[in-house]
N, C-alpha and C positions, 0 to 999 in steps of 0.2 A: 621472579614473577609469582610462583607461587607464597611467598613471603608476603608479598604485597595484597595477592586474592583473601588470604585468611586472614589478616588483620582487615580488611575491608567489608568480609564477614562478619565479622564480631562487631564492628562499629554497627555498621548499616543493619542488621538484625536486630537492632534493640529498635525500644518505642518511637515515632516521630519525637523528631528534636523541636521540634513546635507544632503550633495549632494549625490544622489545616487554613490554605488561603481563603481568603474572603473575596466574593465574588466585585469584581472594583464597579462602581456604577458610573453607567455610563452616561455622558453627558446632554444633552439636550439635541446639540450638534455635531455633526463632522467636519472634520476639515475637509470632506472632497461634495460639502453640500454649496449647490447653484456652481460646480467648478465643470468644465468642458473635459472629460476624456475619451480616448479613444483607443481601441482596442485591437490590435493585429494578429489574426488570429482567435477573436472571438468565438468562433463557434465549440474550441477543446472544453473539456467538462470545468477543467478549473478557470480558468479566462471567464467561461460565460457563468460561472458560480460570483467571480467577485464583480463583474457587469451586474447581476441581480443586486448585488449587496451596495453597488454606489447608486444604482438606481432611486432602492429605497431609501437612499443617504438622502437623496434630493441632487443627485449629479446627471447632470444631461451628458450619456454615454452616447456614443458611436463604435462603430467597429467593421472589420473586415473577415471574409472569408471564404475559402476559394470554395468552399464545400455548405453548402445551406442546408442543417439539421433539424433535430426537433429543439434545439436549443437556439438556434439563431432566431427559428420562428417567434419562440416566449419572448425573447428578448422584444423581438420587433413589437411584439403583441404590447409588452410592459411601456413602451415608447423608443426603445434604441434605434436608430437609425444606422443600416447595417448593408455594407456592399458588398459584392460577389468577387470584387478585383481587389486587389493589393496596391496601388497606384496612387492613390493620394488623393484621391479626386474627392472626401470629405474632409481633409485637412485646411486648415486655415490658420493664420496667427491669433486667431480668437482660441484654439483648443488650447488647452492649459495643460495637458500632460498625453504625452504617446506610452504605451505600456505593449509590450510585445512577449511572447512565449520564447523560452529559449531555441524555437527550433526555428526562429525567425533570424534568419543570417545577415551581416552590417549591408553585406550589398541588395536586401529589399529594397524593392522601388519604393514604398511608403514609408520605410525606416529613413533611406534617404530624403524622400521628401519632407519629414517631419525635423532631420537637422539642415537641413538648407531653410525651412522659415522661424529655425531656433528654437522651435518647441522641446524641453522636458524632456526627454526619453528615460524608461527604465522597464526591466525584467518582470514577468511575474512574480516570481519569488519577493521579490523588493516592493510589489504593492502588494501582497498576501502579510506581508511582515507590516506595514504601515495599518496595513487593515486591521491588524489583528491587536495595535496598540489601542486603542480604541473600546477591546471586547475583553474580554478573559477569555484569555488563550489559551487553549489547549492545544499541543504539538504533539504528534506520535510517531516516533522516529524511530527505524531497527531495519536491519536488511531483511525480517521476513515480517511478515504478520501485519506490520504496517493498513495496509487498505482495511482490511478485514477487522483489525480491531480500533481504528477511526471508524468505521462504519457502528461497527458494535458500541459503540459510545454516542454516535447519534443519533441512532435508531432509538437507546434506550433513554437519551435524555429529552428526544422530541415525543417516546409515545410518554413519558412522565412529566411532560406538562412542562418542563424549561424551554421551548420553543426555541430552540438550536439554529446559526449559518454554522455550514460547515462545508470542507471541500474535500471530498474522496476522488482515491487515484482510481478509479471505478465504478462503474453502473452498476448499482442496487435495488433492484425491484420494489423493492419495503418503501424505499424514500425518493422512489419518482426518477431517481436517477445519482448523479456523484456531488449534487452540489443544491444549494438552498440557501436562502435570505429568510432568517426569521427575526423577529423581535426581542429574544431574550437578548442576555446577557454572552452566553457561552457562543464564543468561534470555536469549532474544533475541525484542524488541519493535518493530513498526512504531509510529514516532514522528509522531504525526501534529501536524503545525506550528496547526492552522485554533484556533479561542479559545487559542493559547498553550500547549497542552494538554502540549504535548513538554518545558515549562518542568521541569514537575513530575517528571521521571524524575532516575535517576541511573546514567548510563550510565558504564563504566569503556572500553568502546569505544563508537565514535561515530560513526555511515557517513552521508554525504550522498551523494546521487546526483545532485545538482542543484538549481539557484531557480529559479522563475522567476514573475512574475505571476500571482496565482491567491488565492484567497479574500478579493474586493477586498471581498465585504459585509462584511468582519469588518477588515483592512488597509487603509490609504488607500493605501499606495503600494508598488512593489517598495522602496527605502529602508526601508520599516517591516519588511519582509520579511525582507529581509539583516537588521538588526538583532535580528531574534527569532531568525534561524539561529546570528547570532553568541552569543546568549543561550544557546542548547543548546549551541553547542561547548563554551561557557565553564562549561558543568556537570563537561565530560571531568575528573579530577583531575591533577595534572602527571605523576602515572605511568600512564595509562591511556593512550588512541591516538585520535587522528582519522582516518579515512577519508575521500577524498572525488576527487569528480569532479575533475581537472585539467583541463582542456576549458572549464570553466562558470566565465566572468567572474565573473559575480555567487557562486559559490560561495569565489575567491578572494579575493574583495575582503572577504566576509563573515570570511574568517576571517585577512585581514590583519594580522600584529605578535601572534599567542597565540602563548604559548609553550609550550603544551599542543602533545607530538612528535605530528607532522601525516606520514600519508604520504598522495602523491596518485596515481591510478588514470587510465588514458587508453589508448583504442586509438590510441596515436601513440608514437613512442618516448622517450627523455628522462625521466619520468616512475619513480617508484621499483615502481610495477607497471605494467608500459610490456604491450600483449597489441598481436601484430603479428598480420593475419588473414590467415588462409591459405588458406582456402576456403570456399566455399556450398553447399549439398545442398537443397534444397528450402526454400528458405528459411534455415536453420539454419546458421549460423557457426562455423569453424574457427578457432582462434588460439593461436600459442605465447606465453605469457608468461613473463616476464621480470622480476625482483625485482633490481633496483640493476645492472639492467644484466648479470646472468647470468641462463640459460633455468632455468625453476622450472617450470612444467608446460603442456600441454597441456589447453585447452578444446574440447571436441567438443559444441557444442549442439543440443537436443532441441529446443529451443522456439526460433519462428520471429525473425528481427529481430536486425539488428545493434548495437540499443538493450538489448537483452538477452545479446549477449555483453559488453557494456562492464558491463552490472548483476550479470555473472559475474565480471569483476575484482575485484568489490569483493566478491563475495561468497565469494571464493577470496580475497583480504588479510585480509579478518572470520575465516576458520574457521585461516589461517594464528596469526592472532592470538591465538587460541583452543586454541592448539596443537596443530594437526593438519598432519600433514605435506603439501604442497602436491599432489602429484602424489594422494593419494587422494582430496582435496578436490574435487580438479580432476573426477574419473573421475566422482565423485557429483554433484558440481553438472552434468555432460555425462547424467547420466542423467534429473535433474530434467524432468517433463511440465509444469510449469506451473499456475498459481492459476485459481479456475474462472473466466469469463467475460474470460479474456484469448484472442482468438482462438479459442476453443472451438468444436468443432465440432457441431453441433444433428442434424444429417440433411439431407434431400434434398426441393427442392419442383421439382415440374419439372423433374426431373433434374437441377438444378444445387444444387450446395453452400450450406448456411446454415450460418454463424460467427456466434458473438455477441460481445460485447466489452463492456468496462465503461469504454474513453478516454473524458473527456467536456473533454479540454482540446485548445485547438487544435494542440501540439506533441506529445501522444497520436495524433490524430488523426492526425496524418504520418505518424510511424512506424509505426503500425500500420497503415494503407494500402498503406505500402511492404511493409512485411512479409508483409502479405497476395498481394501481387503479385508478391513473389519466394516464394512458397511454391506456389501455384492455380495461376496464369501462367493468372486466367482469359480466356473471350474476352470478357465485359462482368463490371465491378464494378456491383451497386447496394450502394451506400451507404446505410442506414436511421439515420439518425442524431437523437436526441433531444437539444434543446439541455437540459441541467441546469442551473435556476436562470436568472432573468432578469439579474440582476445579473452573474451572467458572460459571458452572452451580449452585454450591453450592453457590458461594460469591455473583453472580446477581440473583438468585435462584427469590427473590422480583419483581426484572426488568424482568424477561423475563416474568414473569407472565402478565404483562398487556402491552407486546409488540406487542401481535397476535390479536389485537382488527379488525383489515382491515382486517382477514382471516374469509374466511367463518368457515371452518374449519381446526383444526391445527394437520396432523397427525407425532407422532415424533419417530422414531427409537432409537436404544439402545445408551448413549453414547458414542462417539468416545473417544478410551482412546489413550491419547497420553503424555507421559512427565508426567503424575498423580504418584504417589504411587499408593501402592497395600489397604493399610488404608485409602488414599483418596479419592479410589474406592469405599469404602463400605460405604461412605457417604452419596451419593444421587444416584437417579438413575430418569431415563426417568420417571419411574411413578408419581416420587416426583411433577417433572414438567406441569405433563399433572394434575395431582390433584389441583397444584397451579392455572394453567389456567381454569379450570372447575371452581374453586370458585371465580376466575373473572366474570365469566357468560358468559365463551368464548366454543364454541366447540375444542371438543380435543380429540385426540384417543392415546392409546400407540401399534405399531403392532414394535414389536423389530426385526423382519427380514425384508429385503430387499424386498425379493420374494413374504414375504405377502402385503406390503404394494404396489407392483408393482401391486397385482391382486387386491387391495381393491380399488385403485384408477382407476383400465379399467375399472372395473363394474361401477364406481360411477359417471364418469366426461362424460362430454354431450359436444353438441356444444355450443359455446357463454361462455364457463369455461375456467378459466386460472387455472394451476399446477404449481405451484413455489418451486422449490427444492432448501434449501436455508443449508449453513455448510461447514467449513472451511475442512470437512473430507472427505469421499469418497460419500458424497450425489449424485452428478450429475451423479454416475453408474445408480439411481434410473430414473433419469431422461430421459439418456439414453435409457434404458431397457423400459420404458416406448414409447419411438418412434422407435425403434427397432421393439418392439411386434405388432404396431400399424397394 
C-alpha cells in the first residue's frame, strides 16, 4: 500500500497533464422537452431540484407526496401538477417516464401502478446522471465534506455570474435552499458513494474530498470502497478533470495509474493547489493558495474548521475549472455561511450556547469538535450525540470511542435505527458506546430518551457553556426543545 500511495504522489503532484475542460455547450434542446414525467416523491430537496430543471427543459412534470412543502408549492406555482397520495391517480399511458427516490420501495402503489400501464421507471440517481449529460458536470463525491463543499461551489459560481443548477444534500440559506434551475452551463451535484448511486452520473469534472470506512451495511470493506471511488473517477472522460484530496491515502491509491488529468488539493505545499494557512479568527481560517506553485488567491473563511478551508481548495480548483477566475472565487467561497445543521446556531439555554450539527462519523465528529472549540472557546462542551444506525456504530464502534476527546462531556441517546436489521439491532447498543468511551477516560452518560436528556442538560449547562447536538437522525428536536423551554 504504501508503495503504491508514494508513487501516486510523485505522479499526481506534478503539473495537470492537460488543459483544463472546456465548458461543452449546451444544445438548443433537451431530450426530456414537451416529454411527460412524473415524480414519486417529489417534494425531497433533490426530486424537486431536477422537477425545476425538466420544467425549464420544456417538460410537463407531475408528481407525488405524502408531505406538502415549500418545495412542492414552487413546483405547483412553476406549473407541476402535484398529489398528496401515492396511488396513481395522475398516471396515465400518456406519462413517458416514472422517476422515484430510492426510499420509494417496489411494493408503492404508484410504482406498481406505473408498471402495470408499462410506463419507464427509474431511480433518481439515473435521471440526475441523464441530466447531467446534458450540462458540465460537476460531481463531488467523498464520505465527508461532500454537502458543504457542493454548496461552496455553488454559491460561488452563481454569485460570479455562471448562473449555476445544482443539487445539494442540504438546505442552504445563501441559495434559497439545496437545489436550483438556472441557465448556465454548469450542473454541480453531491455524489453520494452509499447503493453505488454516484455510478450513475456523468461527470465532466470530478472532486473527492476523501475515503474512508463508512457504509459498511451496504460495503464489506474500505477495499470495496476505494474500488467504487475508482469506478466514479473512471466515469471523468479523458478531457474532463479530477479533483481530489492529496493528504488521503486511500483517495490515492483509488485513483492509482488513470489517466484521466488528475489535479491534487492539500493544505501542505508541493501539491498543484498547495493553500498555506495564515491565520485564525474565531474559528475561521486564513489561507494563500497556490496553483503549481505560484500564489492564485486568498481564502478568508466564514465557516468554522480547518476541514473546511481544505473543502475551499477544492472548491476554488472546481469553480477555477469552470472558468472563473481565482481571486473572485476565492472572495465568494470567503463569504460562504455554510449548509444548515453544520454547526449551526439554535439560541440559548441557560445562558449557554446550542449548536446542532449533522457529523454522524467518527472523523466528523473530530473536526467538528475541534472547530467548535476554536470558535466558543467554551468553559464546558456537552456533546449530545446520537449514534446513526447500529451497523455503524458496531463497524467504527473503535473510532467513535476516542472521537469525543474535545467534549467535556458526551451525553448519547438510544440508537437511531434506520435501514439496520432487526439481528443488527441486537448487536450493539448506546451503552456499548458510552462504556467504550468511559475507558478512554472520557466522560459519558447514556439517558435513552429525549425528554431526559433535555432536563439533564437545563440543570447542568451555565453561562460561557456550549451544547452541541450532533446525528444524522432526529437529534436537533433535542436541541430545539432545549431553546424552546429556555
Amino acid at each position: 500500500m504504501q508503495t503504491i500511495v508514494s508513487s501516486t504522489v510523485n505522479e499526481l503532484r506534478t503539473e495537470s497533464r492537460s488543459p483544463l475542460p472546456r465548458p461543452v455547450a449546451m444544445g438548443a434542446a433537451s431530450r426530456f422537452t414537451g416529454k411527460r414525467v412524473h415524480f414519486t416523491g417529489i417534494g425531497g430537496c433533490g426530486m424537486s431540484g431536477l422537477a425545476r430543471i425538466l420544467l425549464d427543459a420544456g417538460a410537463l412534470v407531475s408528481g407525488s407526496d405524502t408531505k406538502f412543502n415549500a418545495q412542492t408549492i414552487e413546483l405547483t406555482r412553476r406549473g407541476a401538477t402535484i398529489s398528496r397520495d401515492q396511488l396513481g391517480e395522475l398516471l396515465s399511458s400518456k406519462v413517458d417516464l416514472v422517476v422515484r427516490t430510492a426510499a420509494i420501495p417496489d411494493t408503492n402503489h404508484e410504482f406498481l401502478a406505473a408498471k402495470a400501464l408499462g410506463i419507464p421507471t427509474i431511480k433518481y440517481a439515473q435521471l440526475l446522471g441523464q441530466v447531467m449529460q446534458e450540462r458540465l458536470g460537476v460531481a463531488v463525491a467523498g464520505t465527508h465534506g461532500k454537502s458543504t463543499t457542493t454548496a461552496m461551489i455553488s454559491y460561488a459560481l452563481l454569485t460570479c455570474g455562471a448562473d449555476p443548477s445544482f443539487v445539494i444534500g442540504g438546505s442552504v440559506k445563501q441559495l434559497d435552499g439545496g437545489s436550483r434551475s438556472g441557465s448556465g452551463r454548469a450542473f454541480v451535484v453531491e455524489a453520494c458513494e452509499y447503493d453505488r448511486s454516484f455510478h450513475n452520473l456523468h461527470p465532466r469534472i470530478a472532486v473527492i474530498t476523501n475515503i474512508e470506512s463508512e457504509h459498511l451495511d451496504y460495503y464489506k470493506d474500505i477495499d470495496q470502497i476505494m474500488a467504487a471511488f475508482r469506478q466514479f473517477a473512471q466515469l471523468v472522460p479523458d478531457d474532463g478533470l479530477i479533483l481530489a484530496n492529496g493528504k488521503d491515502s486511500h483517495v490515492l491509491s483509488a485513483l492509482a495509474g488513470l489517466a484521466t488529468p488528475t489535479e491534487l488539493a492539500a493544505l501542505a505545499p508541493g501539491f498543484v493547489w498547495s493553500t498555506r494557512i495564515t491565520g485564525i479568527e474565531k474559528g475561521c481560517y486564513r489561507g494563500q493558495v497556490s496553483y503549481k506553485g505560484r500564489p492564485a488567491a486568498e481564502l478568508r473563511m466564514s465557516v468554522p474548521g480547518e476541514h473546511n478551508l481544505a473543502n475551499a481548495t477544492l472548491a476554488l480548483a472546481t469553480c477555477c475549472a469552470c472558468g472563473i477566475e481565482a481571486a473572485k472565487a476565492a472572495a465568494a467561497i470567503g463569504d460562504f455561511l455554510g449548509v444548515d445543521r453544520r454547526l449551526s446556531e439554535i439560541g440559548r439555554c441557560n445562558g449557554a450556547i446550542v449548536v446542532d450539527d449533522y457529523g454522524h462519523h467518527p472523523t466528523e465528529i473530530r473536526s467538528t469538535l475541534k472547530a467548535a472549540r476554536e470558535k466558543y472557546n467554551p468553559r464546558r462542551l456537552f456533546c449530545v450525540f446520537q449514534p446513526h444506525q447500529h451497523s455503524r456504530t458496531r463497524c467504527l464502534l473503535g473510532d467513535f470511542a476516542v472521537s469525543f476527546e474535545q467534549a467535556t462531556q458526551t451525553i448519547v441517546p438510544d440508537i437511531y435505527f434506520v435501514r439496520d436489521s432487526e439481528a443488527e439491532r441486537q448487536l450493539v447498543s448506546s451503552r456499548d458506546l458510552v462504556a467504550c468511551i468511559q475507558r478512554n477516560g472520557q466522560c459519558a452518560v447514556h439517558l435513552p430518551e429525549f425528554s431526559a436528556i433535555v432536563d439533564y442538560v437545563r440543570h447542568n449547562a451555565r453561562e460561557g457553556d456550549l451544547i452541541l447536538t450532533m446525528g444524522a437522525g432526529n437529534v436537533w428536536e433535542i436541541a430545539r426543545d432545549l431553546v424552546e423551554d429556555t
